[in-house]
Gaussian input, Z-matrix of N, CA and C with variables (Angstrom, degrees):
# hf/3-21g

backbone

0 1
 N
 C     1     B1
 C     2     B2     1     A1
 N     3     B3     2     A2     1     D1
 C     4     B4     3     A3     2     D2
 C     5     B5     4     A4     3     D3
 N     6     B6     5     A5     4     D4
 C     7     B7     6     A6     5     D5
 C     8     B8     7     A7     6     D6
 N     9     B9     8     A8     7     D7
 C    10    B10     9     A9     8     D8
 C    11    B11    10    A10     9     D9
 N    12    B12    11    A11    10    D10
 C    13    B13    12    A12    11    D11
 C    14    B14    13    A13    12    D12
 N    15    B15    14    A14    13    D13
 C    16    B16    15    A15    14    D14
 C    17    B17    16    A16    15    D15
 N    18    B18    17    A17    16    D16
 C    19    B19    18    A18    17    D17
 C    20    B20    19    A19    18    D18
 N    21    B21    20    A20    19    D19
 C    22    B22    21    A21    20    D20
 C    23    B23    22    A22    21    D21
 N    24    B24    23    A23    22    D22
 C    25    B25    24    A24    23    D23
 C    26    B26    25    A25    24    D24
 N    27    B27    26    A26    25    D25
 C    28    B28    27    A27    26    D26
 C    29    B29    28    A28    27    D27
 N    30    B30    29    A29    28    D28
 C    31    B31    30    A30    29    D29
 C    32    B32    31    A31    30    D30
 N    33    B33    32    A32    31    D31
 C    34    B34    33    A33    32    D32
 C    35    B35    34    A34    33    D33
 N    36    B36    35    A35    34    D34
 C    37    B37    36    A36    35    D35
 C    38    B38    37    A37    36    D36
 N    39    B39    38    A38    37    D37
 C    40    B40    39    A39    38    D38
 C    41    B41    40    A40    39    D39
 N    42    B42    41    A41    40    D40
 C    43    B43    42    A42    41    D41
 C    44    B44    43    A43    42    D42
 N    45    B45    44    A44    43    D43
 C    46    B46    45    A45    44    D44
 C    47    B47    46    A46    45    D45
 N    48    B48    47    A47    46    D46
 C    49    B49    48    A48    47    D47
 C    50    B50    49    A49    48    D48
 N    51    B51    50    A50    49    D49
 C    52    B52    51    A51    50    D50
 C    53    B53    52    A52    51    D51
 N    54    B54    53    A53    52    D52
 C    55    B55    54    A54    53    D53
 C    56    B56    55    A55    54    D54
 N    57    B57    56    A56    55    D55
 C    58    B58    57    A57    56    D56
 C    59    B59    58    A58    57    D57
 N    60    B60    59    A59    58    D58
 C    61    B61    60    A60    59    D59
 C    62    B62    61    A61    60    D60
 N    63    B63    62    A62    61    D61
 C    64    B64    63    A63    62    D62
 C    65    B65    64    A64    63    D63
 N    66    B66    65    A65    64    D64
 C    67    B67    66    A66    65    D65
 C    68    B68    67    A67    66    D66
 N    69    B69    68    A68    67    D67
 C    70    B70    69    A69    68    D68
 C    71    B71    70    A70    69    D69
 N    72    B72    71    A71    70    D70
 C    73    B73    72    A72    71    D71
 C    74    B74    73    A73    72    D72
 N    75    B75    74    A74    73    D73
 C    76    B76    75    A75    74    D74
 C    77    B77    76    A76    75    D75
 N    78    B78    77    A77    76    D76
 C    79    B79    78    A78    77    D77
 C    80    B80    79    A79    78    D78
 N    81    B81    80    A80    79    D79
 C    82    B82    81    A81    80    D80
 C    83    B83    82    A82    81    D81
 N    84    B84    83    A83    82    D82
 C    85    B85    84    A84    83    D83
 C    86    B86    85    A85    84    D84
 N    87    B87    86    A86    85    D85
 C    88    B88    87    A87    86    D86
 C    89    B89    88    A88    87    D87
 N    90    B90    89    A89    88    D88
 C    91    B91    90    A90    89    D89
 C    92    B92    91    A91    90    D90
 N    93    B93    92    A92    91    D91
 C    94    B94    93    A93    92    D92
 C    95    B95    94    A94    93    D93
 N    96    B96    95    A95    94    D94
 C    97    B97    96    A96    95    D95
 C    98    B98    97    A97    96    D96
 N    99    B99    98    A98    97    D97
 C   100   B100    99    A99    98    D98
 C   101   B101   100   A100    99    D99
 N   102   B102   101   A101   100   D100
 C   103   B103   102   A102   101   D101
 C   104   B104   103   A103   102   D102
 N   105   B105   104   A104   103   D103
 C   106   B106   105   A105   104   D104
 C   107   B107   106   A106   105   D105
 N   108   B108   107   A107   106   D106
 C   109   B109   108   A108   107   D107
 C   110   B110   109   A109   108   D108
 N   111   B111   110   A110   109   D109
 C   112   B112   111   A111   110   D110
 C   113   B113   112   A112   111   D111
 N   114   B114   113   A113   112   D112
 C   115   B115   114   A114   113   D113
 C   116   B116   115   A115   114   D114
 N   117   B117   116   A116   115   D115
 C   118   B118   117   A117   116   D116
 C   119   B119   118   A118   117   D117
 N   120   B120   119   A119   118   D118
 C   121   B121   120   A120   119   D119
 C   122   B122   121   A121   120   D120
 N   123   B123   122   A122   121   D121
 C   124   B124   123   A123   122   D122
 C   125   B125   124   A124   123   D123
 N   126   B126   125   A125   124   D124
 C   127   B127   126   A126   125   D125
 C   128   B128   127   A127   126   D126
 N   129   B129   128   A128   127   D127
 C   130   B130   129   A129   128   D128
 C   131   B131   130   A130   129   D129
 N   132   B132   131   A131   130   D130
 C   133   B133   132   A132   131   D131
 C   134   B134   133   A133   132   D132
 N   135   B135   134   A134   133   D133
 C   136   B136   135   A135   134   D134
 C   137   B137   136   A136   135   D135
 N   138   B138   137   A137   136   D136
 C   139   B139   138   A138   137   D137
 C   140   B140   139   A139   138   D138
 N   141   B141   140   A140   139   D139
 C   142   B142   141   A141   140   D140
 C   143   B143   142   A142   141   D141
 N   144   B144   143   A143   142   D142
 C   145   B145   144   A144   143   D143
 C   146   B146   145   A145   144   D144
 N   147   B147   146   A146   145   D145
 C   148   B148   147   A147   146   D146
 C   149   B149   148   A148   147   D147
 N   150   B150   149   A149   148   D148
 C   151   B151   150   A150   149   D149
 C   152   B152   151   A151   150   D150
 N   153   B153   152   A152   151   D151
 C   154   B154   153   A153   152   D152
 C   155   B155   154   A154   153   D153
 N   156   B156   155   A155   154   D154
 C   157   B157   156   A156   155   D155
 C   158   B158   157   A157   156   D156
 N   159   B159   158   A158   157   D157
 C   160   B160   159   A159   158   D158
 C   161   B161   160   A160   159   D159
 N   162   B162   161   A161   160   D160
 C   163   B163   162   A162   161   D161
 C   164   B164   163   A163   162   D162
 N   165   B165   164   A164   163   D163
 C   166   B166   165   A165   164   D164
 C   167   B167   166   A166   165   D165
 N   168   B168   167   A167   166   D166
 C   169   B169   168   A168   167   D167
 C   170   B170   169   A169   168   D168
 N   171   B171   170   A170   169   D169
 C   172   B172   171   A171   170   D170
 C   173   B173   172   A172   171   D171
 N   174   B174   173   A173   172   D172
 C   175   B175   174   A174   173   D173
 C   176   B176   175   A175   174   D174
 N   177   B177   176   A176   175   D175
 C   178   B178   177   A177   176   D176
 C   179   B179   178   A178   177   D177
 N   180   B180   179   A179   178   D178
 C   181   B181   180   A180   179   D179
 C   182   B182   181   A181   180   D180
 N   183   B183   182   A182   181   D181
 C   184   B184   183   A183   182   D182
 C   185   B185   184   A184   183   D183
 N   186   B186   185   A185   184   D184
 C   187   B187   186   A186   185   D185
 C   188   B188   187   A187   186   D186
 N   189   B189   188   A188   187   D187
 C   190   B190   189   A189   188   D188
 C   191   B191   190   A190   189   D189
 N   192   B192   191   A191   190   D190
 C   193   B193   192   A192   191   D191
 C   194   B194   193   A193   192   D192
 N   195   B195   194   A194   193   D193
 C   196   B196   195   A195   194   D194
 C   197   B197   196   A196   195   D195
 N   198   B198   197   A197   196   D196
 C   199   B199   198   A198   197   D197
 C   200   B200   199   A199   198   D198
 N   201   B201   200   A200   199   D199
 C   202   B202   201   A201   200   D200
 C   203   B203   202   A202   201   D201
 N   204   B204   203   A203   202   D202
 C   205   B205   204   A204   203   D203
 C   206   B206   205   A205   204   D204
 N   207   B207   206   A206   205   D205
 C   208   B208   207   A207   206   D206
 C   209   B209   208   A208   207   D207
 N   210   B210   209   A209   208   D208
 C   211   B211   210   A210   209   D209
 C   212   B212   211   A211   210   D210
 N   213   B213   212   A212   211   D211
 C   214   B214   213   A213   212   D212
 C   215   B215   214   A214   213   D213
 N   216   B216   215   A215   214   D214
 C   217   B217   216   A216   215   D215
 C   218   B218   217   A217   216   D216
 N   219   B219   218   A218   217   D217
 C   220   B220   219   A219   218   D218
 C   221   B221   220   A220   219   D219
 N   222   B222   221   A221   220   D220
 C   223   B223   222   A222   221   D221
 C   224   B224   223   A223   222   D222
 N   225   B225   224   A224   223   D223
 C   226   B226   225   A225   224   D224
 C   227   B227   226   A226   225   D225
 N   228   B228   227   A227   226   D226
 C   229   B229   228   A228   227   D227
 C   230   B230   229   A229   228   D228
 N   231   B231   230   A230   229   D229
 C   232   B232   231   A231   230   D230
 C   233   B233   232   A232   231   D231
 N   234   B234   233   A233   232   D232
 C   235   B235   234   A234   233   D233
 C   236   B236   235   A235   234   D234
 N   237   B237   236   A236   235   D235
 C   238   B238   237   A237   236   D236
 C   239   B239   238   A238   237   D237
 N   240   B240   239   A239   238   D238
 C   241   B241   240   A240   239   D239
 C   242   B242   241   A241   240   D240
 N   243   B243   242   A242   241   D241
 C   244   B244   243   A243   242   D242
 C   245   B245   244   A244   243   D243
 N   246   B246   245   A245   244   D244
 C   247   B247   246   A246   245   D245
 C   248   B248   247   A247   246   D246
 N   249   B249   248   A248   247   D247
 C   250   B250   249   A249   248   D248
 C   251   B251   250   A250   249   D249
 N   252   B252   251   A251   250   D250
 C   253   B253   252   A252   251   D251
 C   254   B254   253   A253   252   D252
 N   255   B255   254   A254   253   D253
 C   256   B256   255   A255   254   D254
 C   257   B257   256   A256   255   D255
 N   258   B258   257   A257   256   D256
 C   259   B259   258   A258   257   D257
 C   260   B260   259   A259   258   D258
 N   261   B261   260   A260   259   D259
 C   262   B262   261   A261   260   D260
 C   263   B263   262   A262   261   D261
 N   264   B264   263   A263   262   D262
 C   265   B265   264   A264   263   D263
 C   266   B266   265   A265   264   D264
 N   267   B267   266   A266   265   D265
 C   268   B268   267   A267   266   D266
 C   269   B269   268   A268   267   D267
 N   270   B270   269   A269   268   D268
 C   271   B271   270   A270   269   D269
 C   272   B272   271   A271   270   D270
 N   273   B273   272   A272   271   D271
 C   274   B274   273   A273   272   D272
 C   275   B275   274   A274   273   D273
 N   276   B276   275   A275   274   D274
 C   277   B277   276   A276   275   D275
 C   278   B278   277   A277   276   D276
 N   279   B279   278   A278   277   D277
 C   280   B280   279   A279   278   D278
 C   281   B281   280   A280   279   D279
 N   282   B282   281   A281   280   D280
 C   283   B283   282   A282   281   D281
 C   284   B284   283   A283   282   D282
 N   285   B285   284   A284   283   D283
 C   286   B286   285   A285   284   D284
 C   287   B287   286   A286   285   D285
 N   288   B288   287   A287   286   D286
 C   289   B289   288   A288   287   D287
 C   290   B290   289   A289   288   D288
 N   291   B291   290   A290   289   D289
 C   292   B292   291   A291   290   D290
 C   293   B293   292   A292   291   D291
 N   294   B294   293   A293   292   D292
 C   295   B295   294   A294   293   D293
 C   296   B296   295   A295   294   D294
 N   297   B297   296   A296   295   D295
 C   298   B298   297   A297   296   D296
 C   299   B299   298   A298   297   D297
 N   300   B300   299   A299   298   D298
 C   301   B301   300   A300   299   D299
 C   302   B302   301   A301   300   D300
 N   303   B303   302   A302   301   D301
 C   304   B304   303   A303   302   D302
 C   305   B305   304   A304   303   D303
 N   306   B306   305   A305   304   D304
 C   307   B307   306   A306   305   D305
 C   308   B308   307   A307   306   D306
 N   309   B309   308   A308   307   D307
 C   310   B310   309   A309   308   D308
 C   311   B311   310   A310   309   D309
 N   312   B312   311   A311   310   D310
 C   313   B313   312   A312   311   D311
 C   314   B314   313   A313   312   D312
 N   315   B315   314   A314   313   D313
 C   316   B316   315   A315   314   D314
 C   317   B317   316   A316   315   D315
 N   318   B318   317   A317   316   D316
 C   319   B319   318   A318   317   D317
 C   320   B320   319   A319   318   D318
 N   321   B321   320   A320   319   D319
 C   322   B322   321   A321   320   D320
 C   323   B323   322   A322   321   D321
 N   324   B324   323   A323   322   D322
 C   325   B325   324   A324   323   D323
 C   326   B326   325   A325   324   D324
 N   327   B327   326   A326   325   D325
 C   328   B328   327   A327   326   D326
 C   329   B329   328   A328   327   D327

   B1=1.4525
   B2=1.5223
   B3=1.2797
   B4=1.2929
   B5=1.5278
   B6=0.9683
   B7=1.7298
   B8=1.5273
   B9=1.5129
   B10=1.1767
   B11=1.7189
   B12=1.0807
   B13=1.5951
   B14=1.8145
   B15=1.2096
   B16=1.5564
   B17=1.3591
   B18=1.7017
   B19=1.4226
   B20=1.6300
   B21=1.8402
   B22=1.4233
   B23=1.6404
   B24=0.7395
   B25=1.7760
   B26=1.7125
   B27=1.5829
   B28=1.5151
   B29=1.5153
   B30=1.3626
   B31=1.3720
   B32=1.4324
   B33=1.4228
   B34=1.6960
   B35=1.6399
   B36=1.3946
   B37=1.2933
   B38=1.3859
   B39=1.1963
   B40=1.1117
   B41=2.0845
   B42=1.4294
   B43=1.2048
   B44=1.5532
   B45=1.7568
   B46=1.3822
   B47=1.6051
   B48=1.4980
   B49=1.1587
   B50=1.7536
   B51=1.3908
   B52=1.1814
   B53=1.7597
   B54=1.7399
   B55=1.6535
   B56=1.9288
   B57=0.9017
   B58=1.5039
   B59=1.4257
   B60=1.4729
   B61=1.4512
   B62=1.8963
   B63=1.1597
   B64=1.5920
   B65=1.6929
   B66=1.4152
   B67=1.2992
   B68=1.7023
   B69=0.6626
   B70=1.5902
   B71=1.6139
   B72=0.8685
   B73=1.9903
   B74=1.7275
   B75=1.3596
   B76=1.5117
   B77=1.6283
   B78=1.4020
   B79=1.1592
   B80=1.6351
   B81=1.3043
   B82=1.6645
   B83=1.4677
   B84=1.4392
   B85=1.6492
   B86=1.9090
   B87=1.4149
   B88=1.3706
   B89=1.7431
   B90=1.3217
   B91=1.7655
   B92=1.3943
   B93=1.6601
   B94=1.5677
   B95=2.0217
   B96=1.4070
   B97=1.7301
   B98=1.5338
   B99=1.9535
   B100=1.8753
   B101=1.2265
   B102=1.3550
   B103=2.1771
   B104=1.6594
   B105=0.9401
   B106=1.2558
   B107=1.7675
   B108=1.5297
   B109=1.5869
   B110=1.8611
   B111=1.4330
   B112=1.1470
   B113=1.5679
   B114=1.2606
   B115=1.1920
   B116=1.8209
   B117=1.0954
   B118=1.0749
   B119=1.7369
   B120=1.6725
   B121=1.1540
   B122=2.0480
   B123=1.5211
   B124=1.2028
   B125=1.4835
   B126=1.0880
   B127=1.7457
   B128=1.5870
   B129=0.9441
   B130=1.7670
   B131=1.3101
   B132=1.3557
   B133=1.5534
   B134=1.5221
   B135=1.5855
   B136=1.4516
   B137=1.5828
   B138=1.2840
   B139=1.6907
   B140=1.7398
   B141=1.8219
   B142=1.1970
   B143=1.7434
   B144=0.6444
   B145=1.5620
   B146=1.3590
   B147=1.8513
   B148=1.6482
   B149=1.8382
   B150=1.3010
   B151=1.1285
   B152=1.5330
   B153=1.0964
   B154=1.6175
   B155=1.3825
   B156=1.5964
   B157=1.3082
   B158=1.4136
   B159=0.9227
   B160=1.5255
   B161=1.4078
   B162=1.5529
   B163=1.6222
   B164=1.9355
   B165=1.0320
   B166=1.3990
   B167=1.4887
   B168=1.6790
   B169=1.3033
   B170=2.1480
   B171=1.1709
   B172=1.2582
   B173=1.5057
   B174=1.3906
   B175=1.8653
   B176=1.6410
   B177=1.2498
   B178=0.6923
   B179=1.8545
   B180=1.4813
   B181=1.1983
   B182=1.4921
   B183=1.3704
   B184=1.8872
   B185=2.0637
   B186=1.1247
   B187=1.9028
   B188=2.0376
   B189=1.5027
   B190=1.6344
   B191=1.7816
   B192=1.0101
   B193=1.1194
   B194=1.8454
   B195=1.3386
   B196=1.3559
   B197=1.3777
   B198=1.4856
   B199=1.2006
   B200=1.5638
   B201=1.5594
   B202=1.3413
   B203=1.8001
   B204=1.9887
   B205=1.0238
   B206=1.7634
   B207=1.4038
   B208=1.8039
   B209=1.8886
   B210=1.2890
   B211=1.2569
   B212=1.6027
   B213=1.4388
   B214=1.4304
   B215=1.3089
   B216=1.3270
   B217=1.8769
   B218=2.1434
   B219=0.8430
   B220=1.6945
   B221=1.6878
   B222=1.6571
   B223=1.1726
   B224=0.9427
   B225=1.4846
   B226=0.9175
   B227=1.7038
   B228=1.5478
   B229=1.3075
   B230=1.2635
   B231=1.4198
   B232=1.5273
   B233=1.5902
   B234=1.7070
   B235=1.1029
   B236=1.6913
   B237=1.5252
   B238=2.2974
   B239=1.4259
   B240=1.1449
   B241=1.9426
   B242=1.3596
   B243=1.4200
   B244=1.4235
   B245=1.5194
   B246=1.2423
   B247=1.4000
   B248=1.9592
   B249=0.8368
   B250=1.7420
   B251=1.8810
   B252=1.0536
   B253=1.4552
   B254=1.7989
   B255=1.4538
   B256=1.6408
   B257=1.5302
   B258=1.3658
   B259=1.7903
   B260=1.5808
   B261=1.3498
   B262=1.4228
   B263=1.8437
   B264=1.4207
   B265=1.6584
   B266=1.7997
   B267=1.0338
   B268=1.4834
   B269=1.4834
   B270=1.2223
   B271=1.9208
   B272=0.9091
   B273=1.3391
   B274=1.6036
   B275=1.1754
   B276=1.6673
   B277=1.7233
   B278=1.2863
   B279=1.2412
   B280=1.7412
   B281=1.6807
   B282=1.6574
   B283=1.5545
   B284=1.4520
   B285=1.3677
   B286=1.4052
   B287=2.0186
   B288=1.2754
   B289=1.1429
   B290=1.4754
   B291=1.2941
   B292=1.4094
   B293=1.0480
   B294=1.9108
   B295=1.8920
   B296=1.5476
   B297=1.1183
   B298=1.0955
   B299=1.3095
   B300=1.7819
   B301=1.4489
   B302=2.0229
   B303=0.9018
   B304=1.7738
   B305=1.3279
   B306=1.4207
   B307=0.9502
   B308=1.8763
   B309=0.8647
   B310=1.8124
   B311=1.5871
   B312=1.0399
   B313=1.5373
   B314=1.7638
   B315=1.1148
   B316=1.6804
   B317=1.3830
   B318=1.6664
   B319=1.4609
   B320=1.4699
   B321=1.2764
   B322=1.8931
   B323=1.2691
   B324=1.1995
   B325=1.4395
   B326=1.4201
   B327=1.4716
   B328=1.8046
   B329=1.2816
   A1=109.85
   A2=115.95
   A3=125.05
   A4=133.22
   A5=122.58
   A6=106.68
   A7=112.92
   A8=143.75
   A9=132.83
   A10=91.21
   A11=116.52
   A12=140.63
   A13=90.92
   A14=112.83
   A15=142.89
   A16=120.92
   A17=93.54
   A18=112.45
   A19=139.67
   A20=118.76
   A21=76.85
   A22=102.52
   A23=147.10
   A24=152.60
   A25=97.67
   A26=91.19
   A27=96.88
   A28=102.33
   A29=106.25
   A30=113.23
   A31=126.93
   A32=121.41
   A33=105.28
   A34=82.65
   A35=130.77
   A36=157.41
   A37=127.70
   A38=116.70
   A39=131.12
   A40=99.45
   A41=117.19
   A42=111.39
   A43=90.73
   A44=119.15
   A45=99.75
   A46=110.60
   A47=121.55
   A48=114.16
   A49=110.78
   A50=103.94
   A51=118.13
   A52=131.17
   A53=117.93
   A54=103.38
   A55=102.35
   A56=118.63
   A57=127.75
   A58=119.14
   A59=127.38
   A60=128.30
   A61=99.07
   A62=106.53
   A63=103.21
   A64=102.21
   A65=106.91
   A66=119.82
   A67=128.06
   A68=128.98
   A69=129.85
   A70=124.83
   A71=74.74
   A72=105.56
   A73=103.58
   A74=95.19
   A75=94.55
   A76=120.04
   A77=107.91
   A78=129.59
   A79=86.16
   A80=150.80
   A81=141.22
   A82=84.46
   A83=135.19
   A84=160.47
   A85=90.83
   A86=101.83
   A87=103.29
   A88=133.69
   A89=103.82
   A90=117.24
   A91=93.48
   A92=134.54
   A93=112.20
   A94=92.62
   A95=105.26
   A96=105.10
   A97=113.36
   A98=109.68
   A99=78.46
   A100=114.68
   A101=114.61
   A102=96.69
   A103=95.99
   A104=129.26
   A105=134.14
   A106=107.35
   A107=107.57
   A108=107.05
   A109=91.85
   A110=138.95
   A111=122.52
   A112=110.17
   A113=126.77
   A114=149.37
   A115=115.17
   A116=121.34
   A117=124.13
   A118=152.75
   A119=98.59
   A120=112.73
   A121=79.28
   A122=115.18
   A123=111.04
   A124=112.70
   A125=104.77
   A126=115.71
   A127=96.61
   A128=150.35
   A129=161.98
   A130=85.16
   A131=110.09
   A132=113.58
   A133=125.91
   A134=123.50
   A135=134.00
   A136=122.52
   A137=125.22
   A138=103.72
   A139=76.47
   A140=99.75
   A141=102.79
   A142=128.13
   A143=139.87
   A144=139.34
   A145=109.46
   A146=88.77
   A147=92.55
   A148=94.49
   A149=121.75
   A150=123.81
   A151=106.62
   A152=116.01
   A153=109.46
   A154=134.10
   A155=105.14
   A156=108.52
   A157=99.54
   A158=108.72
   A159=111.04
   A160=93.73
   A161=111.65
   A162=124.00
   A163=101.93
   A164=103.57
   A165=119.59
   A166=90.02
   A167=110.76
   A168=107.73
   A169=120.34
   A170=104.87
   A171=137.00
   A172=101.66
   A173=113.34
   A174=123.99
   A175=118.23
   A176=115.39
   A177=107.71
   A178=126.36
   A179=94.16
   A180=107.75
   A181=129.67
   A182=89.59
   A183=104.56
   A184=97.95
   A185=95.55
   A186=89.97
   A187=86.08
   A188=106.80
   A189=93.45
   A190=132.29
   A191=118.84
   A192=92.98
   A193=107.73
   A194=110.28
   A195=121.78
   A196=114.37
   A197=135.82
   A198=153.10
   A199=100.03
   A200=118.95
   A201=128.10
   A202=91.13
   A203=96.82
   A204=90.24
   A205=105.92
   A206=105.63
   A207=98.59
   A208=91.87
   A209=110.26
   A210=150.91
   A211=95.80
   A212=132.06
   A213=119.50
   A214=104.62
   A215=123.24
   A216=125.06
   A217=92.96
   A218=95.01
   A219=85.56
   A220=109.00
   A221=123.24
   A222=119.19
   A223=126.74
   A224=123.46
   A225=121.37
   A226=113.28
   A227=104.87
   A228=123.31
   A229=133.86
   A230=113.49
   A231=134.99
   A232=104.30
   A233=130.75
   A234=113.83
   A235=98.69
   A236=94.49
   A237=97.35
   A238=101.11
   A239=127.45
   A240=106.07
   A241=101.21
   A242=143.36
   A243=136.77
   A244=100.71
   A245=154.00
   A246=155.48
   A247=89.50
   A248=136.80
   A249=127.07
   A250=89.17
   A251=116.80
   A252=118.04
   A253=118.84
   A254=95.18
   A255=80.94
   A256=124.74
   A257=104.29
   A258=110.81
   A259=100.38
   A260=132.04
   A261=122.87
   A262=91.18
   A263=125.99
   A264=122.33
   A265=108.00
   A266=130.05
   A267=116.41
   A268=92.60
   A269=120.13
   A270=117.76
   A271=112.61
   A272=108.15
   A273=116.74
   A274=112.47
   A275=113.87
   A276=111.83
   A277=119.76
   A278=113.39
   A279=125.21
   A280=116.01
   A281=98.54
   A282=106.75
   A283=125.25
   A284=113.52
   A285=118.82
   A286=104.88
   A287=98.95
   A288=111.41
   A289=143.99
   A290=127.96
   A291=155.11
   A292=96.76
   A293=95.25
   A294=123.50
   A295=100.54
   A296=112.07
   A297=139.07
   A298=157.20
   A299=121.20
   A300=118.31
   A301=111.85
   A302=101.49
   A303=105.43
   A304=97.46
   A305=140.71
   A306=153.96
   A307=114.58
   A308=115.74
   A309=99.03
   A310=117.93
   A311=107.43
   A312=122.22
   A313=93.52
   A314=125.99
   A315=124.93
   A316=103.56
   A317=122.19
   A318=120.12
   A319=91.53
   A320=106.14
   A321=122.19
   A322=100.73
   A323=103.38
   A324=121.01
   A325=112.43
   A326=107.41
   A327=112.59
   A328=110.71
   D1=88.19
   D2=179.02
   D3=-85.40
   D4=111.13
   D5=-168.62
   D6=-104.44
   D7=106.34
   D8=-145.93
   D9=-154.25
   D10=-156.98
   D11=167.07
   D12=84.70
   D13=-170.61
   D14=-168.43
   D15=-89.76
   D16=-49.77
   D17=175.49
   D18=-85.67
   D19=143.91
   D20=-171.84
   D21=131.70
   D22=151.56
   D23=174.04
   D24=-72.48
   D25=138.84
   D26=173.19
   D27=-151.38
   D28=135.50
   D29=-177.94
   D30=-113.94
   D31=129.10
   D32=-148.80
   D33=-129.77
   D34=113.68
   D35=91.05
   D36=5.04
   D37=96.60
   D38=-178.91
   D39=-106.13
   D40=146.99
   D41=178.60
   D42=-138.25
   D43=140.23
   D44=-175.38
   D45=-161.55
   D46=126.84
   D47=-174.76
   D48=-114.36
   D49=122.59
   D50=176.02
   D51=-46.42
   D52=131.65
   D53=-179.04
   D54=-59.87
   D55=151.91
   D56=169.96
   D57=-40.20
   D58=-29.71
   D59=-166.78
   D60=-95.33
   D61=-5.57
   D62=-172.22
   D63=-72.34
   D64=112.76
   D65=166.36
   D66=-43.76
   D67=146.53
   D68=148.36
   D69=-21.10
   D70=-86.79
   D71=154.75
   D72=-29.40
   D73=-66.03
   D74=-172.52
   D75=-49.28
   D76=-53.55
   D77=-154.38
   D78=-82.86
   D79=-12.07
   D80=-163.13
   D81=-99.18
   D82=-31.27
   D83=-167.71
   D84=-64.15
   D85=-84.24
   D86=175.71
   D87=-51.53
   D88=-39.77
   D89=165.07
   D90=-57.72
   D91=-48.07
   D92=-152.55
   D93=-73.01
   D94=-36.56
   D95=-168.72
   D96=-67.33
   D97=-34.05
   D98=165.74
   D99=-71.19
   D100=-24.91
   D101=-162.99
   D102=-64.32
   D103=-39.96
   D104=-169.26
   D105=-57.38
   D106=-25.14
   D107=-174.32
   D108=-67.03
   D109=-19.40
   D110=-172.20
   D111=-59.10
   D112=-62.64
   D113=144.23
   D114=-7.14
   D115=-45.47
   D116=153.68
   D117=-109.91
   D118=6.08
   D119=-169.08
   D120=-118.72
   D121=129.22
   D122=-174.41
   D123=-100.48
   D124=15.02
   D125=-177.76
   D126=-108.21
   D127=-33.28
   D128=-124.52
   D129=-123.06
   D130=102.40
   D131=172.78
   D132=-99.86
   D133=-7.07
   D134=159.14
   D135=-156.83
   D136=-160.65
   D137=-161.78
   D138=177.61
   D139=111.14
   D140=154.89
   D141=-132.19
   D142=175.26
   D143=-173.02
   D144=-159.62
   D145=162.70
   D146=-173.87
   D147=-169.72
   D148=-172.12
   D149=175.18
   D150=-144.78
   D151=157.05
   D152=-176.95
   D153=-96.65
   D154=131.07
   D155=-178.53
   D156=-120.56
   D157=69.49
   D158=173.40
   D159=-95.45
   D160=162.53
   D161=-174.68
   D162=-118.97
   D163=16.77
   D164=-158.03
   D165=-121.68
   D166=109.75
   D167=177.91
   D168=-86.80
   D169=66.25
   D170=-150.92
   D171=-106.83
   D172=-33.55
   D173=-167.86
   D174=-53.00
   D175=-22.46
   D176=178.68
   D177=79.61
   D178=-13.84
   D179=-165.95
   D180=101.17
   D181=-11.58
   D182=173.51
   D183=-54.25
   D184=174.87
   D185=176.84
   D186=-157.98
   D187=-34.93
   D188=175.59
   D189=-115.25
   D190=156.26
   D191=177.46
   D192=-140.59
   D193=148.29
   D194=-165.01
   D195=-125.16
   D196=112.37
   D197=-174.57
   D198=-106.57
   D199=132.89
   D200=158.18
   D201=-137.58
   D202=151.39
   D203=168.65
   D204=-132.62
   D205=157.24
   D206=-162.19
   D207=-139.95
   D208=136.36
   D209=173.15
   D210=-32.58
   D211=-25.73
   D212=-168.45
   D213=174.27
   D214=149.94
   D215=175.33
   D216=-57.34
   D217=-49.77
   D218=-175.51
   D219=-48.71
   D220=-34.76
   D221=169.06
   D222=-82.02
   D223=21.62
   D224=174.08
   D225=-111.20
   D226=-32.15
   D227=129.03
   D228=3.81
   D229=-76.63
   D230=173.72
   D231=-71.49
   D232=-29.44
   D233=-158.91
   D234=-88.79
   D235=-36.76
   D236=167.49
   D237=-46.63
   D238=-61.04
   D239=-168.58
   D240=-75.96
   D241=-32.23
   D242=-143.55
   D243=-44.50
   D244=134.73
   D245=-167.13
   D246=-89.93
   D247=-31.92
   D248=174.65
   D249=-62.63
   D250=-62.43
   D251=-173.32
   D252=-56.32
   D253=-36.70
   D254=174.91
   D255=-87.07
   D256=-21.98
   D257=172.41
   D258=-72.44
   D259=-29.54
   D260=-168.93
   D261=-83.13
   D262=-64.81
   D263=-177.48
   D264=-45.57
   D265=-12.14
   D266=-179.26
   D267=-90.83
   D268=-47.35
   D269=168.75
   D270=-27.13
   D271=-64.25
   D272=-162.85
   D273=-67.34
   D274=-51.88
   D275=176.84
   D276=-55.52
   D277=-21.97
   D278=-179.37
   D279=-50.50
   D280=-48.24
   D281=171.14
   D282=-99.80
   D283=-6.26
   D284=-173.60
   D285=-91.32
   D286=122.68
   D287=157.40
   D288=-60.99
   D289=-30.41
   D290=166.35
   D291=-167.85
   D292=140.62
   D293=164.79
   D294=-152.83
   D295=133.38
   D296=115.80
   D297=-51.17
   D298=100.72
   D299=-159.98
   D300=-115.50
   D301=138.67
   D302=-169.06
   D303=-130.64
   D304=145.00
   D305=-177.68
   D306=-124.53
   D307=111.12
   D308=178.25
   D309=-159.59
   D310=169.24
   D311=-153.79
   D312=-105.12
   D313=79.31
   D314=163.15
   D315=-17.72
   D316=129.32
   D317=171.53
   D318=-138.97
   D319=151.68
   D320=177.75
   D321=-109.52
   D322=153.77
   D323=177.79
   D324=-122.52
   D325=102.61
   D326=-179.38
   D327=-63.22

C-alpha cells in the first residue's frame, strides 16, 4: 500500500524541541508567525499545533508539534523556497534545539 505521486493533500509535520532560554513570550511570538505563513504561503492551506501530552515516554524529547497542510508535494515545493517561509524557518531554527520534519500523503484504509 503505497502512497506516492505529486497530487493530492500533503501534510508536513514539523516536531520540535525548544533551546532552554526560549521564553513563553517567545515561543506564543513564533506560533503567531507560522499560522500567519497560511496567509502568505498560497499553497499552505491550514496550520495546526499542539504540545505533548503523551503519557508514553516515547518523545524523544520533542515537547511541540507543528502540522501544516498543502494542496500537493509540489506545494510544498513552493512553500521550501517561499522567501516569507525561509526568513520565518531561520527564526525558528535559531531557537529550536532539535526538529524533526516528515512529509506525507494521508491514506484511508477501507
Amino acid at each position: 500500500m503505497a502512497a506516492g505521486g505529486g497530487s493530492g493533500v500533503v501534510k508536513h509535520i514539523v516536531l520540535a524541541r525548544f533551546k532552554e532560554e526560549v521564553t513563553p513570550e517567545r515561543l506564543d511570538q513564533l506560533i503567531q508567525g507560522y499560522a500567519a505563513l497560511v496567509d502568505a504561503v498560497p499553497s499552505m492551506k491550514s496550520f495546526h499545533w499542539g504540545t505533548n501530552v503523551s503519557i508514553e515516554n516515547t518523545h524523544e524529547g520533542f515537547t511541540h508539534v507543528f502540522e501544516s497542510t498543502f494542496e500537493s508535494t509540489e506545494g510544498i515545493k513552493e512553500y521550501v523556497k517561499h522567501p516569507a517561509h525561509v526568513e520565518y524557518a531561520n527564526e525558528f531554527l535559531s531557537v529550536s534545539e532539535k526538529i524533526l520534519i516528515i512529509d506525507y500523503k494521508p491514506t484511508s484504509v477501507n
